[in-house]
N, C-alpha and C positions, 0 to 999 in steps of 0.2 A: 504494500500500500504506500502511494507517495505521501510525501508530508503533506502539502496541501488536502488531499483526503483526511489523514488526522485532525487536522486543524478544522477545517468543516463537521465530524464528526463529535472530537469533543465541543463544538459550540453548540451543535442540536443537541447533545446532550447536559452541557449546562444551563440550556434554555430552560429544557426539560424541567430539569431541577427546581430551578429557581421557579419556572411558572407552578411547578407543586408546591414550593412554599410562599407565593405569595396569593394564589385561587384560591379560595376556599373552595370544597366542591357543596354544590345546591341542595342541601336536603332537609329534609322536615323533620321534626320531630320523632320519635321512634311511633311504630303503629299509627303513624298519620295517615286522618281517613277511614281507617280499617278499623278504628275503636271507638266507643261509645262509654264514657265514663257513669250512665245514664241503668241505673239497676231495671232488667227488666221486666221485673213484676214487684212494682213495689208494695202490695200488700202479702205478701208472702215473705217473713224473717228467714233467712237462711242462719241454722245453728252453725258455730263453729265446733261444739263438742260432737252435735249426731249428725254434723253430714260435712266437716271439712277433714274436722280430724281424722277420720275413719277413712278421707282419700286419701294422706299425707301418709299415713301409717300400712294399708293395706301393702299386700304381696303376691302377685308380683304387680309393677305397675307402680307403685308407690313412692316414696323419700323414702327407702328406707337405709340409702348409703349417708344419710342425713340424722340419724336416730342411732341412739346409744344402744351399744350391744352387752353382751356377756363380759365382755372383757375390755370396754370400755367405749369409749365415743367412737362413733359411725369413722368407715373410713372418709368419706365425703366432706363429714365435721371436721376430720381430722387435718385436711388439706386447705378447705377453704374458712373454717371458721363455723359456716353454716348448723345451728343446731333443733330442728322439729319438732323435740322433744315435749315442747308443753310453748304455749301463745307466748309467753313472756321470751323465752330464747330466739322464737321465730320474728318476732319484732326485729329485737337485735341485730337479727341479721349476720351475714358474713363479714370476712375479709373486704370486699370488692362492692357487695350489695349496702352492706350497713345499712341505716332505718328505712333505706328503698327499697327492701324487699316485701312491705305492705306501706304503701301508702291511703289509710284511711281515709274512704271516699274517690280513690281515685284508681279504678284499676289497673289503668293505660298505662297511667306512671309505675305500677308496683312491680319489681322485679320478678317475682315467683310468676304472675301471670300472664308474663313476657314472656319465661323460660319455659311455662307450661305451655306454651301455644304454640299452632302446626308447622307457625314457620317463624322463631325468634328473633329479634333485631340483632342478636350480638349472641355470639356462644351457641352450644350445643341444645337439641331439647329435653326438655328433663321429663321422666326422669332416664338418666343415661342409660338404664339398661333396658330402656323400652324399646319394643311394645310389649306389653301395653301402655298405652299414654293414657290421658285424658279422654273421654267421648265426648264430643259437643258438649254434651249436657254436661257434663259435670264441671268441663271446665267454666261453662256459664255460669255455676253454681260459685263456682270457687272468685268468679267475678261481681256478680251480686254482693255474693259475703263481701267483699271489698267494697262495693260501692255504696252499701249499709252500712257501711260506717267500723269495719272490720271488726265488730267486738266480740267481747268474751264470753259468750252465750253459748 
């Protein structure tokens, strides 16, 4: 290759570069369009004891690399922080999520029902050794409950 070839070369690609750090690229919000912060059916409470927790916990399909075992915290817990265990830890959140992994009232924004959904803004879908995943329905459920105000019922 002659030099003149280099020299054209590296300038398209220091263009390159630069125009990636100075473009932002155009995007919206995570789940823009595609979500509804809007519970829907609001005269029906969704429990967290009889019908979120019993997803989080079931097997197979479930958090259950997120839930303390025989001989100690979940491998899941172990890596990212993440612990299911009871509403107070899941608040908490992980490593990465911290208190975004339920935001009260808002399910678009909340981590868990980003990662539980068919096709996640960021990261893998949970739970990792699925399927089974979520069915529509339940993950709707698991939206509701957020959108009601995520409480301890």
């Amino acid at each position: 290759m002659t030099p003149r070839r280099w020299n054209i070369g590296l300038t398209g690609l220091a263009l390159t570069a630069v125009a990636g750090c100075v473009f932002e690229p155009d995007v919206g919000p995570e789940l823009a369009g595609t979500c509804d912060n809007t519970d829907t059916n609001p005269k029906i409470n969704v429990s967290f004891s009889a019908q979120i927790r019993p997803l989080l916990n079931r097997m197979p399909g479930g958090c259950s690399c997120h839930m303390p075992t025989s001989t100690g915290l979940g491998p899941a817990t172990q890596i990212v922080g993440l612990n299911l265990s009871s509403l107070a830890l899941l608040r908490a959140g992980g490593v990465t999520s911290g208190a975004r992994i339920v935001v009260a009232g808002e399910p678009c924004s909340s981590v868990i029902f980003q990662k539980t959904s068919a096709a996640p803004p960021f990261g893998s879908r949970m739970p990792l050794n699925g399927p089974p995943y979520m069915t529509p329905d339940e993950h709707q459920l698991l939206h509701d409950w957020i959108a009601e105000g995520a409480s301890d019922n």
